[in-house]
N, CA, C and O atoms as a MOPAC input file, in Angstrom:
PM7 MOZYME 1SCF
protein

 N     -5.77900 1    34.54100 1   -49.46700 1
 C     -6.86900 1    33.75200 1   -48.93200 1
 C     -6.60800 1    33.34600 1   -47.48800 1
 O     -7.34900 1    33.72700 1   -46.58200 1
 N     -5.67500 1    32.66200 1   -47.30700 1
 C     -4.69400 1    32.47200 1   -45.95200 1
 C     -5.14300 1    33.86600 1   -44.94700 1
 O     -5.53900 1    33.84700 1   -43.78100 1
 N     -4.93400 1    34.98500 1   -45.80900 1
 C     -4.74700 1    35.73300 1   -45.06900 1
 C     -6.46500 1    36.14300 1   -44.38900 1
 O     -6.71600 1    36.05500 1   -43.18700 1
 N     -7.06600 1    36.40200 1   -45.00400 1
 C     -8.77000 1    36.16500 1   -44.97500 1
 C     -9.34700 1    35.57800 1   -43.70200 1
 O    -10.04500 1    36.05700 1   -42.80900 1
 N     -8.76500 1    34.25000 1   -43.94200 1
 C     -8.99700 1    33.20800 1   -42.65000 1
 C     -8.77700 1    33.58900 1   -41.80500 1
 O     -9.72600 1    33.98300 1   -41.12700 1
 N     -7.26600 1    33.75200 1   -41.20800 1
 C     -6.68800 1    33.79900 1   -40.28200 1
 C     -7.58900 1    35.49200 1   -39.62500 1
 O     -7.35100 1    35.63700 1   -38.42600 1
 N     -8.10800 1    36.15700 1   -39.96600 1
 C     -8.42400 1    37.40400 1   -39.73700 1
 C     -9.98300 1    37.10100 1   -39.14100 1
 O    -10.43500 1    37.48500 1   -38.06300 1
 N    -10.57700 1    36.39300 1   -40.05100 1
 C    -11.90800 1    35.88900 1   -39.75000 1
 C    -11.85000 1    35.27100 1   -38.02700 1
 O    -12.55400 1    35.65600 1   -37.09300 1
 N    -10.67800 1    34.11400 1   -38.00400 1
 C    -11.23900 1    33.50800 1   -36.70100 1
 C    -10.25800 1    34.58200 1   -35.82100 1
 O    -10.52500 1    34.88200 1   -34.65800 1
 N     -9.36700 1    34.98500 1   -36.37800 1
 C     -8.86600 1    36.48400 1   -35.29200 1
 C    -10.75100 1    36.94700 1   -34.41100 1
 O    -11.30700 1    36.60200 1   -33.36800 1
 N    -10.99400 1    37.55100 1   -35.18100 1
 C    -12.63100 1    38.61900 1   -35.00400 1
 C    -13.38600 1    37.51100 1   -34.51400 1
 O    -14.03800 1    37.85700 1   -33.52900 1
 N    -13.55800 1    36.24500 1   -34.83500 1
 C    -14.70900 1    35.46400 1   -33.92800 1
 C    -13.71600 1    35.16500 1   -32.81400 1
 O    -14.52000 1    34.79800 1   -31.95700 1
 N    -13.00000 1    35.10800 1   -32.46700 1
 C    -11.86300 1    34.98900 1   -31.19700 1
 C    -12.02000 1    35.39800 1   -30.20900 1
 O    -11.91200 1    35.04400 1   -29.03400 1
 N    -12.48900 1    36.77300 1   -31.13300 1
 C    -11.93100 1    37.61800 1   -29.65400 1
 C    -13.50500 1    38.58100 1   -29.34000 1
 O    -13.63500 1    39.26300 1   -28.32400 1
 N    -14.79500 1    38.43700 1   -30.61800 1
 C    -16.11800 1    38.18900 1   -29.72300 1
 C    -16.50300 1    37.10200 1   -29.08300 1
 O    -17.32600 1    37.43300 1   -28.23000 1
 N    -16.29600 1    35.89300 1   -29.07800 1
 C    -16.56100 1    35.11900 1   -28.23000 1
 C    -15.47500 1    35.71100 1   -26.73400 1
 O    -16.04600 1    35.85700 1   -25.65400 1
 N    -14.40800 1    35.91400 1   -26.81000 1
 C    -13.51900 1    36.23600 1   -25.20300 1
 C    -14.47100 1    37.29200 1   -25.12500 1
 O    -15.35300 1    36.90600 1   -24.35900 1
 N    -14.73900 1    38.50900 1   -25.57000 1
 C    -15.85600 1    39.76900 1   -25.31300 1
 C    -17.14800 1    39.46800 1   -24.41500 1
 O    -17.48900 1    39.89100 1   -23.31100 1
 N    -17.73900 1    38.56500 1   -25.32500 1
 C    -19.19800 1    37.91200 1   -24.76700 1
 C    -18.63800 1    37.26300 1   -23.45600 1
 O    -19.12300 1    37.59200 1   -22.37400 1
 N    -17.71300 1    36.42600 1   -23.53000 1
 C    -18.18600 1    35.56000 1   -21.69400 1
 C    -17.11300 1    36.52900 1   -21.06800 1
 O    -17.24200 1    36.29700 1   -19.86600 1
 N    -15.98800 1    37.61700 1   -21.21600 1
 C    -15.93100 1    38.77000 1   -19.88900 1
 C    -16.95700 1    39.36100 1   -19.78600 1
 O    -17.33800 1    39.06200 1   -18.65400 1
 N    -17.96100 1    40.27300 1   -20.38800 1
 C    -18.86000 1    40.62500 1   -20.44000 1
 C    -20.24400 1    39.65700 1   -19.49300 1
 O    -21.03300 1    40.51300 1   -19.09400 1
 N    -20.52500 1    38.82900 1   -19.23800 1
 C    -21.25000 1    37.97700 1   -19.33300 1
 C    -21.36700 1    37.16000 1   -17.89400 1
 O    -22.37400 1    36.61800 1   -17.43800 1
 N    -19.92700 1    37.24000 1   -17.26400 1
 C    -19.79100 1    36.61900 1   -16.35900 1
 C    -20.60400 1    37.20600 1   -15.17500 1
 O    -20.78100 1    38.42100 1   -15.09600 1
 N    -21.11600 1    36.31200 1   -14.22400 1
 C    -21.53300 1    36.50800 1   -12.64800 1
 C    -22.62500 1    37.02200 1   -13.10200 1
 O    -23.08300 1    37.58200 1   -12.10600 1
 N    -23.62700 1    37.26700 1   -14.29100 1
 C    -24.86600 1    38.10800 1   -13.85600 1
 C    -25.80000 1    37.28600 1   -13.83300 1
 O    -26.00600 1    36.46700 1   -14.72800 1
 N    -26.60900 1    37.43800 1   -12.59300 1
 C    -28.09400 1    36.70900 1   -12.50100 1
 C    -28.58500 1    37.63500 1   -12.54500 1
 O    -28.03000 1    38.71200 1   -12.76200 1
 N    -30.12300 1    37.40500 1   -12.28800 1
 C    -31.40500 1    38.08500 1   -12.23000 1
 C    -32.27000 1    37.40000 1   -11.14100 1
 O    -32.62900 1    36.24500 1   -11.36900 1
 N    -32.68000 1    38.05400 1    -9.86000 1
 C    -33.81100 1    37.31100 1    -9.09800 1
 C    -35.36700 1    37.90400 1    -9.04700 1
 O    -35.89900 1    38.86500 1    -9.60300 1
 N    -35.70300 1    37.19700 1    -8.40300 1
 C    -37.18200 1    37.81000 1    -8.42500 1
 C    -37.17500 1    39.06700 1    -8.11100 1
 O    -36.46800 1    39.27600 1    -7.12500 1
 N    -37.90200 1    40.42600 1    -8.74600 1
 C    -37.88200 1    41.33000 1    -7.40000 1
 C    -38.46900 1    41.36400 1    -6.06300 1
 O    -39.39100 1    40.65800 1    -5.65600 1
 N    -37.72400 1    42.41400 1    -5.32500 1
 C    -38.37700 1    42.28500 1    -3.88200 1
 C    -39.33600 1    43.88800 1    -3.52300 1
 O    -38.92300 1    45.03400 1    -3.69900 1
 N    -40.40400 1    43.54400 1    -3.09900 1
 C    -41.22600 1    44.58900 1    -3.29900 1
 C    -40.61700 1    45.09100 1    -2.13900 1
 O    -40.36100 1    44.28800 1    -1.24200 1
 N    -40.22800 1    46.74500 1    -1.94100 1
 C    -39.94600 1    47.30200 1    -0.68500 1
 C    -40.68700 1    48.26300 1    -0.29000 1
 O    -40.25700 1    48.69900 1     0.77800 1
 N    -41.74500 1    48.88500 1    -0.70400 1
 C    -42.87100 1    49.73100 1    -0.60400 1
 C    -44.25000 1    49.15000 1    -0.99300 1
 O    -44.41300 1    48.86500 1    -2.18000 1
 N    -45.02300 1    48.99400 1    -0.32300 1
 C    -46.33200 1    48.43800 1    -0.94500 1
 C    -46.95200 1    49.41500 1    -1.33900 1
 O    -47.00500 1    49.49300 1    -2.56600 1
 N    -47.71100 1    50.61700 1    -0.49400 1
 C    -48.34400 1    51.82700 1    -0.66900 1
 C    -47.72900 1    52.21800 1    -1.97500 1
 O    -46.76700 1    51.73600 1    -2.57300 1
 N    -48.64200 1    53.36100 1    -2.31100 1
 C    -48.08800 1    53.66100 1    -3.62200 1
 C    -47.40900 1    54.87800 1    -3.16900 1
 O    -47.62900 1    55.46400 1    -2.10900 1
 N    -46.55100 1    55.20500 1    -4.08500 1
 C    -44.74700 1    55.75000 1    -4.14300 1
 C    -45.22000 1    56.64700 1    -5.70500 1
 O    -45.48400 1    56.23200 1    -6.83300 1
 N    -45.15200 1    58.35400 1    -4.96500 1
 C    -44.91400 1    59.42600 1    -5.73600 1
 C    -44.05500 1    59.78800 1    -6.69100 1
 O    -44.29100 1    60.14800 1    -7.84400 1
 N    -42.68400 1    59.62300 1    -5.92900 1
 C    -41.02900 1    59.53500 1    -6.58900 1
 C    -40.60700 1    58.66000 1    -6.00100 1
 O    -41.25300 1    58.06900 1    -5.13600 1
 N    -39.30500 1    58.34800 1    -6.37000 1
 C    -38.37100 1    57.44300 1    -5.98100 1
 C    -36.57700 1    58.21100 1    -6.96200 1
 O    -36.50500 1    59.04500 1    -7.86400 1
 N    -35.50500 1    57.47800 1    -6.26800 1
 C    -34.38900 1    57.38400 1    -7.09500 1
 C    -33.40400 1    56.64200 1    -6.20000 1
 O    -33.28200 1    56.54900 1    -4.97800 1
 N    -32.54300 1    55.99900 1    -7.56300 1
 C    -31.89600 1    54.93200 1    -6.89200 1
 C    -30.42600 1    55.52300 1    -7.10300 1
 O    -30.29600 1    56.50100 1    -7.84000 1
 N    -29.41000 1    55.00100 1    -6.52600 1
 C    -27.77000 1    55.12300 1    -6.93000 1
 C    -27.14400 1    53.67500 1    -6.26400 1
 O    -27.79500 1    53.00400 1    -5.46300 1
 N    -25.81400 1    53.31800 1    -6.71700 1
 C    -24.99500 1    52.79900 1    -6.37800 1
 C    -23.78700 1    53.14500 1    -6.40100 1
 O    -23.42300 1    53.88900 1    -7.31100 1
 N    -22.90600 1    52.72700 1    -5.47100 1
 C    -21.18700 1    53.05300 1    -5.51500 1
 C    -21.04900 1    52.59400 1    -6.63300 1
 O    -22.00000 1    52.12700 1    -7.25900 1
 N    -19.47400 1    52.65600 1    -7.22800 1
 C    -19.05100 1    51.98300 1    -8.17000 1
 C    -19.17000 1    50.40100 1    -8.92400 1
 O    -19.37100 1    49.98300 1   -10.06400 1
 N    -18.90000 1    49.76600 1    -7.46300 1
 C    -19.30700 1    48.04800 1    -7.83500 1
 C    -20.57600 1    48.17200 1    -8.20000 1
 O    -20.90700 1    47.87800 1    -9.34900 1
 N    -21.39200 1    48.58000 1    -7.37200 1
 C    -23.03900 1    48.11900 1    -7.15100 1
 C    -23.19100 1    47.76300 1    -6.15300 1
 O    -24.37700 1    47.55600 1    -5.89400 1
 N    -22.07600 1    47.44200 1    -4.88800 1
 C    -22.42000 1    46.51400 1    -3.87700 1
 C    -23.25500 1    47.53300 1    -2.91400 1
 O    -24.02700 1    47.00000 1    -2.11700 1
 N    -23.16800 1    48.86700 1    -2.92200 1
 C    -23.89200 1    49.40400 1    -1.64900 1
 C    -24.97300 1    50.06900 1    -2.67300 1
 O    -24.72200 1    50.67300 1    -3.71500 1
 N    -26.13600 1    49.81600 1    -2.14200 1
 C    -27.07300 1    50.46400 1    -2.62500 1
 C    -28.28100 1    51.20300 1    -2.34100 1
 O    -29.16200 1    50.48700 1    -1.86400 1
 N    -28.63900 1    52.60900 1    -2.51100 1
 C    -29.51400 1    53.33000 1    -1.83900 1
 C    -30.39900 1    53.88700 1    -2.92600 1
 O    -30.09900 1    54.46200 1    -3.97200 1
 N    -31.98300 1    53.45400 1    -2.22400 1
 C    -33.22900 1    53.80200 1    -2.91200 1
 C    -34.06900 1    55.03000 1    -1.92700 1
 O    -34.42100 1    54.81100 1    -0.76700 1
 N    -34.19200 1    55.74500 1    -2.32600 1
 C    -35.33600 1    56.78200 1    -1.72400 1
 C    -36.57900 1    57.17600 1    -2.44900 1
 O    -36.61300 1    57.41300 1    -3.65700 1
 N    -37.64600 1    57.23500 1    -1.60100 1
 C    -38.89200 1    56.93100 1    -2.03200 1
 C    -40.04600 1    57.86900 1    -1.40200 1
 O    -40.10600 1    57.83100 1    -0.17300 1
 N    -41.08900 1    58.81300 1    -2.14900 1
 C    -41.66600 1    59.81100 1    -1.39400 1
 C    -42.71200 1    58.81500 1    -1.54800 1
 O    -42.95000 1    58.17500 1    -2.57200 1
 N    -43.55800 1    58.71600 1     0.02200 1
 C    -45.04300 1    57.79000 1    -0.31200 1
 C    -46.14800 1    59.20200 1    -0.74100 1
 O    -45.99400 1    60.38200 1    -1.05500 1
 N    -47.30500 1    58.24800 1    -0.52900 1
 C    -48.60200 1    58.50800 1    -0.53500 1
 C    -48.64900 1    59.86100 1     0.04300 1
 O    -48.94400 1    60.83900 1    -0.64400 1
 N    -48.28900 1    59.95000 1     1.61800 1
 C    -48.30500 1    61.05200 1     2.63000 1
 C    -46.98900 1    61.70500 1     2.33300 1
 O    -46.36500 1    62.06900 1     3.32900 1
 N    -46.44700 1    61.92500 1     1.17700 1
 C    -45.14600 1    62.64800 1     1.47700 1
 C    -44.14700 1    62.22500 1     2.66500 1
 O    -43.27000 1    62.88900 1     3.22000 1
 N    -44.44800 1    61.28000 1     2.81100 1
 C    -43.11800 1    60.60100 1     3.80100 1
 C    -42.02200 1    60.13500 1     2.98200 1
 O    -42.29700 1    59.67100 1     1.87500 1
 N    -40.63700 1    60.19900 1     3.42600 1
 C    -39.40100 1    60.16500 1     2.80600 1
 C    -38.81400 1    59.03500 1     3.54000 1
 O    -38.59400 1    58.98700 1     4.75100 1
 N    -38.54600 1    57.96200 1     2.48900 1
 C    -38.13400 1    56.77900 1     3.32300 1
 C    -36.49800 1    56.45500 1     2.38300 1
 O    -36.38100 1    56.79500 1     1.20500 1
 N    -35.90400 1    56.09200 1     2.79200 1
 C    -34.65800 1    55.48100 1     2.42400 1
 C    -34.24700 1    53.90400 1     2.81600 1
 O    -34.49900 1    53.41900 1     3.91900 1
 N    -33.64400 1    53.25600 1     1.84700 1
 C    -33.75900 1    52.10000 1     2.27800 1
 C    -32.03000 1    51.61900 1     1.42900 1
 O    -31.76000 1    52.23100 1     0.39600 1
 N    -30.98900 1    50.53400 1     1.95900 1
 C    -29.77700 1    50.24700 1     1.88900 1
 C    -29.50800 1    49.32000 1     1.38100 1
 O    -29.99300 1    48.37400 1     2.00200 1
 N    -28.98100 1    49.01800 1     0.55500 1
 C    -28.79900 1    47.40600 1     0.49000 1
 C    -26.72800 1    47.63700 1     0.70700 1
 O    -25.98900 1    48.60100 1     0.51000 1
 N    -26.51100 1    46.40800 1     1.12000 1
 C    -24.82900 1    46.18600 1     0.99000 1
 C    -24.87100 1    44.83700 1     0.43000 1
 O    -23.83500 1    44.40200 1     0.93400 1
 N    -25.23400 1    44.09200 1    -0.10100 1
 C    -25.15100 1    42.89700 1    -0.87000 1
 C    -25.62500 1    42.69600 1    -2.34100 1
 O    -26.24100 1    41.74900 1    -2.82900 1
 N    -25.11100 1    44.00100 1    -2.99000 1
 C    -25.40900 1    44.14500 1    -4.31600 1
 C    -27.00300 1    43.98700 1    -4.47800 1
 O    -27.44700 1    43.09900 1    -5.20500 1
 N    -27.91000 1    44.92500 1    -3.74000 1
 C    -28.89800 1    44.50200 1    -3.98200 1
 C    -29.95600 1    43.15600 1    -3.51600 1
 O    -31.16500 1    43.38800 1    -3.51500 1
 N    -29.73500 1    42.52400 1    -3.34000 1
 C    -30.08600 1    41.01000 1    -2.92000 1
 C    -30.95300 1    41.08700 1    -1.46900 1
 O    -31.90000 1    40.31900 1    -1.29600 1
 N    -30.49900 1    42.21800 1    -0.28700 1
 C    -31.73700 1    41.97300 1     0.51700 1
 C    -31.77500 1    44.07200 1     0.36300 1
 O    -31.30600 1    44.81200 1    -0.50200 1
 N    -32.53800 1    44.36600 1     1.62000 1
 C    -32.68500 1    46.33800 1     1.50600 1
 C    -33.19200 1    45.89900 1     2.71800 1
 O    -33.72700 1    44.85900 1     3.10400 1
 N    -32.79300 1    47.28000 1     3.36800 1
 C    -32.82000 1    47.56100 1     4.60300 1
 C    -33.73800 1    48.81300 1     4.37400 1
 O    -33.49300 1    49.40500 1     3.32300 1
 N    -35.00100 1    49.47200 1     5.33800 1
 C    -35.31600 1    50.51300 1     5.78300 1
 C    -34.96800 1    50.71700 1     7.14400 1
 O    -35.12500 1    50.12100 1     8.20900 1
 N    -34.19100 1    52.26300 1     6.54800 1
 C    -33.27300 1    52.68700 1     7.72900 1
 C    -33.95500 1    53.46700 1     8.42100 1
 O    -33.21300 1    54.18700 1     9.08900 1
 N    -35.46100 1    53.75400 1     8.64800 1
 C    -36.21400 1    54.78500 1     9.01200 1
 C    -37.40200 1    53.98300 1     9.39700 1
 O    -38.51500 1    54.41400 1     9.09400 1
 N    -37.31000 1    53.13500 1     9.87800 1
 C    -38.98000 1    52.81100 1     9.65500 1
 C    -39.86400 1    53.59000 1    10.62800 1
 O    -40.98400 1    53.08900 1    10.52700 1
 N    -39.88500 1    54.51900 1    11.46800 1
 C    -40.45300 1    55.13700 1    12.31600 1
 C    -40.48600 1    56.66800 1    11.39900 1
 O    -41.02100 1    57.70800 1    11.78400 1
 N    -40.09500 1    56.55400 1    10.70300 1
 C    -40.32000 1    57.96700 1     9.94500 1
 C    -40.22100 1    59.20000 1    10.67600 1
 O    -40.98600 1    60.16000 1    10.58400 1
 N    -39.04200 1    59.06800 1    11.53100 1
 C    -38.82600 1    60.31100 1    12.66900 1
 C    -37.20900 1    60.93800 1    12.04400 1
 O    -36.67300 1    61.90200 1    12.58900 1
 N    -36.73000 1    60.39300 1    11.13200 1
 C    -35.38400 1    61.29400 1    10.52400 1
 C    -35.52700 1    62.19300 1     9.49300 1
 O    -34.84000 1    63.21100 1     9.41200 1
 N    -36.67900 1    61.77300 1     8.41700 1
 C    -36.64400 1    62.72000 1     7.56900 1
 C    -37.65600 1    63.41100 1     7.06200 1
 O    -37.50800 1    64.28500 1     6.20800 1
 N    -39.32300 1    62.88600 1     7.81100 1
 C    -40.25000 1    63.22000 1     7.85700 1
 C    -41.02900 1    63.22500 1     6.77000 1
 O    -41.35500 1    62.11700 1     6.34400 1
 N    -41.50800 1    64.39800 1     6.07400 1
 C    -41.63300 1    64.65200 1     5.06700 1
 C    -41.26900 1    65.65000 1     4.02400 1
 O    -40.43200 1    66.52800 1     4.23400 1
 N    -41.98300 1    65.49100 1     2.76100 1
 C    -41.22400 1    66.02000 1     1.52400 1
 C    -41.48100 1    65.44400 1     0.28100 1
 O    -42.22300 1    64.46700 1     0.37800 1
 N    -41.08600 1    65.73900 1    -0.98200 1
 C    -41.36600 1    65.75800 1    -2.18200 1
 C    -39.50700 1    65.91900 1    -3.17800 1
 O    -38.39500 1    66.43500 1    -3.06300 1
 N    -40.48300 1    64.88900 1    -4.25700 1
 C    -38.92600 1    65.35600 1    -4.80100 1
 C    -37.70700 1    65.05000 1    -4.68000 1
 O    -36.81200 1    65.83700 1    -4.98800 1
 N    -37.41100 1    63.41600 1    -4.03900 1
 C    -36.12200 1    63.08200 1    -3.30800 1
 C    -35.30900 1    63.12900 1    -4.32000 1
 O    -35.71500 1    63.31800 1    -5.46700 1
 N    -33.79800 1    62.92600 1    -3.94900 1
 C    -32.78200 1    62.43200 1    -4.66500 1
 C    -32.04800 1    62.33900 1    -3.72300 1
 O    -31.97200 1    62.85200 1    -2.60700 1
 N    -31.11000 1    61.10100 1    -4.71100 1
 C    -30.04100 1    60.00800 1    -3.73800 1
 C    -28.87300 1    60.28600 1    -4.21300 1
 O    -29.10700 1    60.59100 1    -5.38300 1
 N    -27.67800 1    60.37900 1    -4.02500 1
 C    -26.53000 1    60.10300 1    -4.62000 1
 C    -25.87300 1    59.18700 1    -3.58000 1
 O    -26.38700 1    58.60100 1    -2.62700 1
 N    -24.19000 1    59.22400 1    -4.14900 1
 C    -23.15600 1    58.67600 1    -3.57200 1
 C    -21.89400 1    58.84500 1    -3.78600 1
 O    -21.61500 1    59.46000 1    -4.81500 1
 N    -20.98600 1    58.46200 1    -3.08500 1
 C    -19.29700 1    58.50400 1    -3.99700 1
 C    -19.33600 1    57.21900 1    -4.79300 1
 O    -20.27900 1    56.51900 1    -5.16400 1
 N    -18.00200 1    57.11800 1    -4.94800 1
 C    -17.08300 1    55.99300 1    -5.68900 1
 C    -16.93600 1    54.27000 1    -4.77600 1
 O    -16.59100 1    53.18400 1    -5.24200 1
 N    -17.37000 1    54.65300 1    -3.32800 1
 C    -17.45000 1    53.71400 1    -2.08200 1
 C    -18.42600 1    53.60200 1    -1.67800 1
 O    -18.55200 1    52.58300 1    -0.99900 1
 N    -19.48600 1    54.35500 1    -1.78700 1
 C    -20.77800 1    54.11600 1    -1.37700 1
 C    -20.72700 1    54.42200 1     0.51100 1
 O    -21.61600 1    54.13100 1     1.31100 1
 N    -19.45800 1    55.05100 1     0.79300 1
 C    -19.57200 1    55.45400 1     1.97700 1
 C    -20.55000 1    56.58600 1     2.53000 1
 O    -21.43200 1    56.72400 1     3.37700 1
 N    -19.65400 1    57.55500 1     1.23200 1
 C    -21.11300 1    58.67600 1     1.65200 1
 C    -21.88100 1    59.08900 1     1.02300 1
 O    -21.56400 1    59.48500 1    -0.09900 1
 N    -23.10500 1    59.16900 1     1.43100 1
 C    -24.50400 1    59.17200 1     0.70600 1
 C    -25.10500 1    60.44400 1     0.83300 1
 O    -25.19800 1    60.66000 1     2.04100 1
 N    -25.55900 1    61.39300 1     0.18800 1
 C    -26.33200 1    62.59800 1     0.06000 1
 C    -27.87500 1    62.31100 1    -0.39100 1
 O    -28.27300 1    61.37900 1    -1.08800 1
 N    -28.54500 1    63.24200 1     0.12800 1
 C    -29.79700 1    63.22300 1     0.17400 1
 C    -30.50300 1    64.62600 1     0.20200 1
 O    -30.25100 1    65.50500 1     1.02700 1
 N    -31.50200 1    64.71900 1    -0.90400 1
 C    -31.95600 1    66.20700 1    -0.90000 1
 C    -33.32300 1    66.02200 1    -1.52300 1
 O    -33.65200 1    65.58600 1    -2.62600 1
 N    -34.28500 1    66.64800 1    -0.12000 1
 C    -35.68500 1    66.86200 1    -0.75700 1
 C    -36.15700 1    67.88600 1    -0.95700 1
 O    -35.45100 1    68.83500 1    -0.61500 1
 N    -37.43000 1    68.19900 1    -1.54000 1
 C    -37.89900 1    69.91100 1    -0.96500 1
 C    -38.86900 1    69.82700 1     0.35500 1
 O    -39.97500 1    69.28900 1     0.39700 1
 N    -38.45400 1    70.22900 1     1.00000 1
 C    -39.53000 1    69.89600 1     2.65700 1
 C    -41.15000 1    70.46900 1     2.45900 1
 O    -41.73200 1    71.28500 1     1.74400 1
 N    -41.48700 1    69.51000 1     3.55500 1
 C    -42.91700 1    68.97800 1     3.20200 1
 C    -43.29700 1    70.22200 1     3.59300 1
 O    -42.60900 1    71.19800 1     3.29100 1
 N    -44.64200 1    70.35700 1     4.43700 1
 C    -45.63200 1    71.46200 1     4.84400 1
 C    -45.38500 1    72.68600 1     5.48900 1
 O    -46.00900 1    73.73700 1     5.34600 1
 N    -44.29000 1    72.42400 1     6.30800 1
 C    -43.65800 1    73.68500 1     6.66100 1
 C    -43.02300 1    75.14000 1     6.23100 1
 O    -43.06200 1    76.31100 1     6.60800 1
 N    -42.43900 1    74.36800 1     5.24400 1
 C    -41.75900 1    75.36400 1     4.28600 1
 C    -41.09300 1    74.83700 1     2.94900 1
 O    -39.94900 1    74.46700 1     2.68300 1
 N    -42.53600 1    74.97400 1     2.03900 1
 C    -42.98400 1    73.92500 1     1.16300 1
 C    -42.23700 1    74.65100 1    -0.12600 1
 O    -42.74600 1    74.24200 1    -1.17000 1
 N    -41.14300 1    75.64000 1    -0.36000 1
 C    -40.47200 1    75.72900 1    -1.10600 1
 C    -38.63800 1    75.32000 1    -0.77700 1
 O    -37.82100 1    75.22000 1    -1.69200 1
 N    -38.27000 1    75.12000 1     0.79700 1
 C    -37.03800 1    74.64100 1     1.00600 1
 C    -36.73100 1    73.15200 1     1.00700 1
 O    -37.47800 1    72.18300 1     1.14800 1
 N    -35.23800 1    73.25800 1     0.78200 1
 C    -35.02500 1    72.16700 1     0.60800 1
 C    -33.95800 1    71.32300 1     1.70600 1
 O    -33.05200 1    72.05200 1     2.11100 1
 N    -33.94400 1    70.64000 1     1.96400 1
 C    -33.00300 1    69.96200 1     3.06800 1
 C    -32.75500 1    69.05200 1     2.62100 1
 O    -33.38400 1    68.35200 1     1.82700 1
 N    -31.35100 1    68.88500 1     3.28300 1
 C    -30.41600 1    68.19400 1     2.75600 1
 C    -29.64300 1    67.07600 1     3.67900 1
 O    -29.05700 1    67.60400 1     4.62500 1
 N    -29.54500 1    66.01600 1     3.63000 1
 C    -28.87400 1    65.02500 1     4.33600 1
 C    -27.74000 1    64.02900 1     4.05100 1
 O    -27.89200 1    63.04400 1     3.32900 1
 N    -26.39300 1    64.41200 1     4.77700 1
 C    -25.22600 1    63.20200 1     4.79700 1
 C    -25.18300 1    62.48800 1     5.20900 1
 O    -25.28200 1    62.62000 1     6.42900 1
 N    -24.95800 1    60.69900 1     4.55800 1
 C    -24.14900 1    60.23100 1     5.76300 1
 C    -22.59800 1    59.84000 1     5.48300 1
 O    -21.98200 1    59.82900 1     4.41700 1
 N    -22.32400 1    59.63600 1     6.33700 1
 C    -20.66600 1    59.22400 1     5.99100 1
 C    -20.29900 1    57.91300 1     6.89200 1
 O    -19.28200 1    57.85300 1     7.58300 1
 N    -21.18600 1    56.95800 1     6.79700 1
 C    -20.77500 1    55.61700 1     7.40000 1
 C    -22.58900 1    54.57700 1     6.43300 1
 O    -23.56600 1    54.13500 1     7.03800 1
 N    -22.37800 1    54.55300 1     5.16600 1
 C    -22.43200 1    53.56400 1     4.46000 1
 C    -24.66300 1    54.02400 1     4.78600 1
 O    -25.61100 1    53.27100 1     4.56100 1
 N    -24.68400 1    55.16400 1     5.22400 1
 C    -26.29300 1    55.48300 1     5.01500 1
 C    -26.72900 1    54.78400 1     6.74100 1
 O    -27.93200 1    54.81000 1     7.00000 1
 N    -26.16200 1    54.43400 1     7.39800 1
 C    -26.34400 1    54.08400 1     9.08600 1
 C    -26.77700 1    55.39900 1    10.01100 1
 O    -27.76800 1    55.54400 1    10.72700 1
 N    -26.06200 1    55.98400 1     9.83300 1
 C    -26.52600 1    57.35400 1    10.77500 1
 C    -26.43300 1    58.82400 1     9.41900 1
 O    -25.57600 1    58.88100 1     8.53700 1
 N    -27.32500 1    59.63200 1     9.59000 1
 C    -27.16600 1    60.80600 1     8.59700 1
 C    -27.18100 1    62.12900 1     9.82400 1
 O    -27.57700 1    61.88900 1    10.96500 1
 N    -26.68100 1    63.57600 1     9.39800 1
 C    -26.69700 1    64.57200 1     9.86200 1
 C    -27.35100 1    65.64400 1     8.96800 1
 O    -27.43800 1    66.80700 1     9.36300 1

């Protein structure tokens, strides 16, 4: 019987330690709208933490916008707002590494040559791409 017990609050022990590591630091805030127009595709990634974060988004006009966050989300940056880096296109996708240093980017290009695809690095946290 002894033994029963001792096993019982063993297992509630150590889900309660489970639940609050698990549990710790997460909020939830309002969202923040970062596209008003309406948005064809989109895809998101993060580094490992979560702290760097990159959303790409095809609008209305097939414009390809990318946007950054480095504060886990909490504010986003559009790194394009003149829409002169990546123009247009269909079809984005985002990745990243393990650091969120370098960021890949691949659409299928817009009107020109509406079956290729181009492709964009950056390697300083989504600030400048090649």
């Amino acid at each position: 019987m002894n033994l029963k017990k001792i096993s019982f609050f063993i297992i509630i022990f150590l889900q309660i330690c489970t639940l609050k590591l698990f549990s710790e630091n997460v909020t939830f805030t309002t969202p923040q709208t970062l596209f008003s127009p309406s948005v064809d595709a989109f895809n998101i990634t993060t580094d490992s933490s979560g702290r760097y974060g990159y959303v790409v988004l095809e609008d209305d006009n097939d414009k390809i916008t990318v946007f950054v966050s480095s504060d886990f989300g909490k504010t986003w940056t559009d790194i394009d707002p003149s829409r002169t880096i990546f123009l247009t296109g269909g079809d984005p996708q985002i990745t990243t590494d393990r650091s969120g240093k370098f960021v890949y980017l691949v659409f299928k290009e817009g009107t020109a040559s509406p079956d290729a695809i181009k492709a964009f690095v950056s390697s300083n946290f989504g600030q400048t791409w090649t």
